[in-house]
PyMOL Python script that loads the backbone (N, CA, C, O; Angstrom):
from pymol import cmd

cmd.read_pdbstr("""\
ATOM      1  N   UNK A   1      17.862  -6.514  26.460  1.00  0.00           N
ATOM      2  CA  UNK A   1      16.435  -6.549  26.266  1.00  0.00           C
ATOM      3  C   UNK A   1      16.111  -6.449  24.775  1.00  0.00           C
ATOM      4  O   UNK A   1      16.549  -5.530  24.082  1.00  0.00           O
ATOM      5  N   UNK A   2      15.226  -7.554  24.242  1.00  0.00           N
ATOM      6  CA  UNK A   2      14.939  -7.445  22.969  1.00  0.00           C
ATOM      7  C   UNK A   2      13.974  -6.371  22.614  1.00  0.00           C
ATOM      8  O   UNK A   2      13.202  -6.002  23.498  1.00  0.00           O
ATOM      9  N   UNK A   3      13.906  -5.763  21.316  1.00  0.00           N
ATOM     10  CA  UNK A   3      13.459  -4.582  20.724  1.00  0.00           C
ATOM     11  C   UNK A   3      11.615  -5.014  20.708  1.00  0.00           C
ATOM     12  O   UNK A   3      11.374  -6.205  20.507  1.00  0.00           O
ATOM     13  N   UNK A   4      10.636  -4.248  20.874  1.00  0.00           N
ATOM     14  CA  UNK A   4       9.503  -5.013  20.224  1.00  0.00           C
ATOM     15  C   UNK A   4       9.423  -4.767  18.770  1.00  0.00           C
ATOM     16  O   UNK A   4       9.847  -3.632  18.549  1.00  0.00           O
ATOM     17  N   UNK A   5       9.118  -5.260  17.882  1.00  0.00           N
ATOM     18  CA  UNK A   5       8.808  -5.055  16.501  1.00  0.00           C
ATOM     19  C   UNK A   5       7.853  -4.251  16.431  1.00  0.00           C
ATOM     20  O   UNK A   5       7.463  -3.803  17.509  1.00  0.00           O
ATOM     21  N   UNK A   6       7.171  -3.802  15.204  1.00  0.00           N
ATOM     22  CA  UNK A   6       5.840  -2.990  14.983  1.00  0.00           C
ATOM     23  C   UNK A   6       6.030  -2.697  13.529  1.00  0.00           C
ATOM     24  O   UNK A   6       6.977  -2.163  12.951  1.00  0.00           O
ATOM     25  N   UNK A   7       4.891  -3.178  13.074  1.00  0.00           N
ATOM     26  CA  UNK A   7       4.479  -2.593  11.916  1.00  0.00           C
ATOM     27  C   UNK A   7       3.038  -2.176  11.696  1.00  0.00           C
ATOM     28  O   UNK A   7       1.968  -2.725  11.958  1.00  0.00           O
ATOM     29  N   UNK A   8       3.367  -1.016  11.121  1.00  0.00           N
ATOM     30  CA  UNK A   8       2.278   0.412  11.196  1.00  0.00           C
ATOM     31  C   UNK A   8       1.309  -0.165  10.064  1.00  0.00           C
ATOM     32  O   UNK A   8       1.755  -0.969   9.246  1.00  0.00           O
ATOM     33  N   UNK A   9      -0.017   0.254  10.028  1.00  0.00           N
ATOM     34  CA  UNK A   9      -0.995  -0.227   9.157  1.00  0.00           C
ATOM     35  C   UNK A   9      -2.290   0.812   8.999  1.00  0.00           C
ATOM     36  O   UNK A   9      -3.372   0.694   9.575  1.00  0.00           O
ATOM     37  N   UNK A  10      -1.909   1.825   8.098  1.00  0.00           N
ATOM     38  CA  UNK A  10      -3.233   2.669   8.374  1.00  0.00           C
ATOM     39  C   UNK A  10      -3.501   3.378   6.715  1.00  0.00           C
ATOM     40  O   UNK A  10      -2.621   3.594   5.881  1.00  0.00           O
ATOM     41  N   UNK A  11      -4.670   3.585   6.605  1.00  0.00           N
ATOM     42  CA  UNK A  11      -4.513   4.330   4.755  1.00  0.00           C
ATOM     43  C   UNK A  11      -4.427   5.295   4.202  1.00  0.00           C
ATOM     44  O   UNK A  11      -4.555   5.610   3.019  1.00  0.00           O
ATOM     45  N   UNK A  12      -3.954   6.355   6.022  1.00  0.00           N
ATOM     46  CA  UNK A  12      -3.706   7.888   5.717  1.00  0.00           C
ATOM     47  C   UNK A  12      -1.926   7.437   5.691  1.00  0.00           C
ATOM     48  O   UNK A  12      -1.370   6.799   6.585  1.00  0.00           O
ATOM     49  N   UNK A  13      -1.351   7.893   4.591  1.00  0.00           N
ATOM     50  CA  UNK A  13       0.069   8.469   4.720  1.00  0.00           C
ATOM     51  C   UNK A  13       0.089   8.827   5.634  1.00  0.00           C
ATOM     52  O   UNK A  13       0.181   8.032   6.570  1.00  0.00           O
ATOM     53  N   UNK A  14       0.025   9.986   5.830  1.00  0.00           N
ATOM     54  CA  UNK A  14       0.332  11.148   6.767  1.00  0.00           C
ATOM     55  C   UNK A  14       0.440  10.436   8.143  1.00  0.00           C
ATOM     56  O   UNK A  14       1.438  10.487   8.863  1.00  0.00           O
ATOM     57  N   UNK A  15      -1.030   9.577   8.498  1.00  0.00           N
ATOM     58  CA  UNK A  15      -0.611   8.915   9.706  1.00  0.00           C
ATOM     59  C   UNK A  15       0.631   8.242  10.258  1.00  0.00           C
ATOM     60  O   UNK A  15       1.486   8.354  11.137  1.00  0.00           O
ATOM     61  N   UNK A  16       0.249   7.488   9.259  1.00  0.00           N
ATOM     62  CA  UNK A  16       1.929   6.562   8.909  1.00  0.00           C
ATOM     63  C   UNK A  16       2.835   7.327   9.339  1.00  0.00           C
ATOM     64  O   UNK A  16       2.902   7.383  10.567  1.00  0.00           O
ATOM     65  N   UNK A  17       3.599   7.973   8.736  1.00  0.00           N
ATOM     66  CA  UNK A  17       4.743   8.622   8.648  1.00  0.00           C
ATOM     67  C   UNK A  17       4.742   9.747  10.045  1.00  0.00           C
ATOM     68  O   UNK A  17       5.790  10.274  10.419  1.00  0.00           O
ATOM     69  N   UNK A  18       3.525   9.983  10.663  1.00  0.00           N
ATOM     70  CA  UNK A  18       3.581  10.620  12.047  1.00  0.00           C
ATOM     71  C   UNK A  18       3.893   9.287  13.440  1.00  0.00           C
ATOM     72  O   UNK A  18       4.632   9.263  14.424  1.00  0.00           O
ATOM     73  N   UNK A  19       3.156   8.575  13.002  1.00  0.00           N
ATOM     74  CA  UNK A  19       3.116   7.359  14.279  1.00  0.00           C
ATOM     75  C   UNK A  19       4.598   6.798  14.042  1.00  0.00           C
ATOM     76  O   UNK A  19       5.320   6.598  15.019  1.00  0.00           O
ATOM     77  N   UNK A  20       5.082   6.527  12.648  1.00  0.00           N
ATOM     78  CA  UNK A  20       6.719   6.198  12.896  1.00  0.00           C
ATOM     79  C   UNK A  20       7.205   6.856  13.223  1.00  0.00           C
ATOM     80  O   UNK A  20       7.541   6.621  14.383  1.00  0.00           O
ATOM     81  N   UNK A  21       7.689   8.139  12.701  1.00  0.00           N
ATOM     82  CA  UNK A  21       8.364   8.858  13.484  1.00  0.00           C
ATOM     83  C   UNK A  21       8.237   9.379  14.857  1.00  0.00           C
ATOM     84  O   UNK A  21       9.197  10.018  15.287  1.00  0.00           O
ATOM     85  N   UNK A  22       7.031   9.181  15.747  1.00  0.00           N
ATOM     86  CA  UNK A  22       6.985   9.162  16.937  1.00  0.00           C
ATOM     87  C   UNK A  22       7.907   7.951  17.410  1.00  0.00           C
ATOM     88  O   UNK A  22       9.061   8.035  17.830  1.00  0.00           O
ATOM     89  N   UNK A  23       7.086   6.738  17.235  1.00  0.00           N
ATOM     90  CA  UNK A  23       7.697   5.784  17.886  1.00  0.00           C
ATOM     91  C   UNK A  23       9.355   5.119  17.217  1.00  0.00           C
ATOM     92  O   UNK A  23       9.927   4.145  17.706  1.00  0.00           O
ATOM     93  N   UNK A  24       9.807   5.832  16.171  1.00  0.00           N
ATOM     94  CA  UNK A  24      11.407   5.668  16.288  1.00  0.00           C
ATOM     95  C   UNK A  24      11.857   6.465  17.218  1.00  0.00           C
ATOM     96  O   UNK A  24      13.062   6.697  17.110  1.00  0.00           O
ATOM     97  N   UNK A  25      11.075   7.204  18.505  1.00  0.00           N
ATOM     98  CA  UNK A  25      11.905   7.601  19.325  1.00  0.00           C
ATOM     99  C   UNK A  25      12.454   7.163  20.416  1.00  0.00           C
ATOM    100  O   UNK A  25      13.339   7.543  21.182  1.00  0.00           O
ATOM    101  N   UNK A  26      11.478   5.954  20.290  1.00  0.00           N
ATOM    102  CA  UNK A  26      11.334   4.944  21.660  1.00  0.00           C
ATOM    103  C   UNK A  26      12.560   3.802  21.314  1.00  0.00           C
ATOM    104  O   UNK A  26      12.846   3.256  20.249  1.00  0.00           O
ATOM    105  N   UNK A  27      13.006   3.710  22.326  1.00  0.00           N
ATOM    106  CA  UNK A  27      14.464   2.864  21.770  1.00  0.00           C
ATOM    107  C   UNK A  27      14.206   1.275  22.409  1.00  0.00           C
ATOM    108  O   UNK A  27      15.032   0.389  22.629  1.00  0.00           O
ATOM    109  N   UNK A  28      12.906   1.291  22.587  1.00  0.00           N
ATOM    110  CA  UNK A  28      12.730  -0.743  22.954  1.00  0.00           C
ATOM    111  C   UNK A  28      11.960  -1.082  21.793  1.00  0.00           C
ATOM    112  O   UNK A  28      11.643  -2.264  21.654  1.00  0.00           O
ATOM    113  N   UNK A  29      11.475   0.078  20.618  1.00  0.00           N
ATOM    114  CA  UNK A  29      10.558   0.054  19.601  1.00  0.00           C
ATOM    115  C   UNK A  29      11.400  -0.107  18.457  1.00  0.00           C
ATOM    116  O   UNK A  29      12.368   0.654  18.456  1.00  0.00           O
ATOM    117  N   UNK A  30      11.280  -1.061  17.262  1.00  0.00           N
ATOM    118  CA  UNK A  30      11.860  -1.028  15.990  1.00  0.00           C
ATOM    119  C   UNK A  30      10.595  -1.123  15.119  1.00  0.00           C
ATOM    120  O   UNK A  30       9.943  -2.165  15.045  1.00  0.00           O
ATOM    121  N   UNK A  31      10.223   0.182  14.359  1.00  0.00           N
ATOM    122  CA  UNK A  31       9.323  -0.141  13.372  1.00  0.00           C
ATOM    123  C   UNK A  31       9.812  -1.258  11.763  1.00  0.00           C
ATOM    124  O   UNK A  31      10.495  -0.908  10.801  1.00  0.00           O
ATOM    125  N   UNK A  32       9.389  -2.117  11.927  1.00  0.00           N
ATOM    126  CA  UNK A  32       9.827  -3.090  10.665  1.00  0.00           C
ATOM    127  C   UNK A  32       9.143  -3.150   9.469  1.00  0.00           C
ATOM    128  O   UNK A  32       9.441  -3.847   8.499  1.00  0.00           O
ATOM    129  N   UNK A  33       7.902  -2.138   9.615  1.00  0.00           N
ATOM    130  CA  UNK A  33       7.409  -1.613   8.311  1.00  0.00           C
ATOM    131  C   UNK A  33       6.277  -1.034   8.222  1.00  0.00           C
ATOM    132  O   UNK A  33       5.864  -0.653   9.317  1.00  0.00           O
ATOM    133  N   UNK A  34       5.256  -0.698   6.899  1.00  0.00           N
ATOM    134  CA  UNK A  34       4.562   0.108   6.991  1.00  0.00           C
ATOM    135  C   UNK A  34       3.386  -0.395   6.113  1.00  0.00           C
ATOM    136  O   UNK A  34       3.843  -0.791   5.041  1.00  0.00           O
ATOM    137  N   UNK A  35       2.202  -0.508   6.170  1.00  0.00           N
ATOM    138  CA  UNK A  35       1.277  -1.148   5.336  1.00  0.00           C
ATOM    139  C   UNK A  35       0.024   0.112   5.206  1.00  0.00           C
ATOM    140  O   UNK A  35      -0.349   0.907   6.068  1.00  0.00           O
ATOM    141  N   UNK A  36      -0.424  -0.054   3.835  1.00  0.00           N
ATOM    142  CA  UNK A  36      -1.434   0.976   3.566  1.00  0.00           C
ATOM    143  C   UNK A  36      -3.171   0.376   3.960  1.00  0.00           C
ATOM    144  O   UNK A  36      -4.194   0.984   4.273  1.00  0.00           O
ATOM    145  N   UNK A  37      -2.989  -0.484   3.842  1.00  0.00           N
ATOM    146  CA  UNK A  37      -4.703  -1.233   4.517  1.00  0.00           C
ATOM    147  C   UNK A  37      -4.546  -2.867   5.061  1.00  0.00           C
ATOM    148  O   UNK A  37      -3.600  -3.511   4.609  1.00  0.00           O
ATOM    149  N   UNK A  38      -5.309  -3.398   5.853  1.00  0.00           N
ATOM    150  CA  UNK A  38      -5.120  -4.806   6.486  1.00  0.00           C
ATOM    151  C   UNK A  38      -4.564  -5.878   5.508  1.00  0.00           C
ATOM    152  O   UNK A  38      -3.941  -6.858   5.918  1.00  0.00           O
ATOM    153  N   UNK A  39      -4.832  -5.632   4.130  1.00  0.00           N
ATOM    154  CA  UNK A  39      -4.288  -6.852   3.415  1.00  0.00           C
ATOM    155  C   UNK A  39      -3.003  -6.806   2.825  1.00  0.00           C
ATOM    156  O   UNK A  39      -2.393  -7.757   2.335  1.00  0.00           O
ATOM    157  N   UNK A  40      -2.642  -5.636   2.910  1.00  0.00           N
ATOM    158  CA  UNK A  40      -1.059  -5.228   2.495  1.00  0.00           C
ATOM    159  C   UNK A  40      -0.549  -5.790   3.852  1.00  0.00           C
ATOM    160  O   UNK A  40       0.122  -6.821   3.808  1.00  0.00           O
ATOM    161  N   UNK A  41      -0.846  -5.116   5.252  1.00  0.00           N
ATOM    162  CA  UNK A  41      -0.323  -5.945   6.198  1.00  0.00           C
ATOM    163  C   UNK A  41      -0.310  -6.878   6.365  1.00  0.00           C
ATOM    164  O   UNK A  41       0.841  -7.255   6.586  1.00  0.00           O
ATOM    165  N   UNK A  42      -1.139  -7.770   6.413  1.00  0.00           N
ATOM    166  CA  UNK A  42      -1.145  -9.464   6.611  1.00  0.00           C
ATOM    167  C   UNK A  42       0.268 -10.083   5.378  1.00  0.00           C
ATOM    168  O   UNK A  42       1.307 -10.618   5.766  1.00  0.00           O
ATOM    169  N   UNK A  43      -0.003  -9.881   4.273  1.00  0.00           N
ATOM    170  CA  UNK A  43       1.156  -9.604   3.363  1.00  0.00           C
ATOM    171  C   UNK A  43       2.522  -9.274   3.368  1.00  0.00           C
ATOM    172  O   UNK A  43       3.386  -9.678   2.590  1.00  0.00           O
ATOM    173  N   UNK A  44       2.644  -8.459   4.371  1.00  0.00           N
ATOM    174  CA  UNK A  44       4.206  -8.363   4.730  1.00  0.00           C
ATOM    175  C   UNK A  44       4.467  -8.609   6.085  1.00  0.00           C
ATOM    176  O   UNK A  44       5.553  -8.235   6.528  1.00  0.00           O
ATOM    177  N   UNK A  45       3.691  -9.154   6.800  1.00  0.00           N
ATOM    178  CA  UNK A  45       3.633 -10.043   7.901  1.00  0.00           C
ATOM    179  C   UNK A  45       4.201 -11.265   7.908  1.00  0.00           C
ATOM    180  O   UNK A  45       5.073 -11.718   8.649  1.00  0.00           O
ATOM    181  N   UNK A  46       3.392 -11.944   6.659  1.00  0.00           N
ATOM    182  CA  UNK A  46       3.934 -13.010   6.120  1.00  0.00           C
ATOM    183  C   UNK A  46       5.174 -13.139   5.776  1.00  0.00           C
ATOM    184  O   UNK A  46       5.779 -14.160   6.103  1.00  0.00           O
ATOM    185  N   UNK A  47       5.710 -12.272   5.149  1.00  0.00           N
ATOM    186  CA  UNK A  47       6.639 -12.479   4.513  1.00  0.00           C
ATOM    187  C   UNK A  47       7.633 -12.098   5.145  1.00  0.00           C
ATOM    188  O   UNK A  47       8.725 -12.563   4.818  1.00  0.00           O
ATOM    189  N   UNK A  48       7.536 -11.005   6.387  1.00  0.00           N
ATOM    190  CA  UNK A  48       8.492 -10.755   7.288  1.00  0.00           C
ATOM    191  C   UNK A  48       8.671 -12.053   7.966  1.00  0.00           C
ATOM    192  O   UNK A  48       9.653 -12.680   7.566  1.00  0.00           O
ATOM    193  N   UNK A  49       8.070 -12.536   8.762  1.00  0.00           N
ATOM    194  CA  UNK A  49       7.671 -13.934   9.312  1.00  0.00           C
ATOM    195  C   UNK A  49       8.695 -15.340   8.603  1.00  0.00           C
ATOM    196  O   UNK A  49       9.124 -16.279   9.274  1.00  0.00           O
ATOM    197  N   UNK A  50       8.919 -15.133   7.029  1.00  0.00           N
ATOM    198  CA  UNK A  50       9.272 -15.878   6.529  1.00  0.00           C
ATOM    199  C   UNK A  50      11.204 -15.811   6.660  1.00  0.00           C
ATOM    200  O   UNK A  50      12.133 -16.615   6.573  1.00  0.00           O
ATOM    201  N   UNK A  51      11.022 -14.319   6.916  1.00  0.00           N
ATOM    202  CA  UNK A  51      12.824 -14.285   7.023  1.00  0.00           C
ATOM    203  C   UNK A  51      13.363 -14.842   8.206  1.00  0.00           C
ATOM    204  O   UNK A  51      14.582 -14.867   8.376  1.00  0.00           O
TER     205      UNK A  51
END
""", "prot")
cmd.dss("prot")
cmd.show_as("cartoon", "prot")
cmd.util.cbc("prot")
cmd.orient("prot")
């Protein structure tokens, strides 16, 4: 069974770094990264997308 991806997108740190480490506990979950507001995400969306 393939992993789902996820990348986190919020402009509290703190959130961030709580919601990953929750969901690295879930083992069908791979967080693939972390963005500080919507345009940083779309941004490494892209560019994840591109690999």
């Amino acid at each position: 069974m393939e992993k789902t991806k996820v990348l986190i997108a919020d402009d509290h740190g703190v959130v961030r770094e709580g919601l990953i480490a929750l969901l690295e506990t879930i083992d069908v979950i791979t967080v693939v990264g972390e963005a500080k507001n919507g345009v940083d995400a779309v941004e490494k969306l892209r560019h994840y997308c591109r690999m």
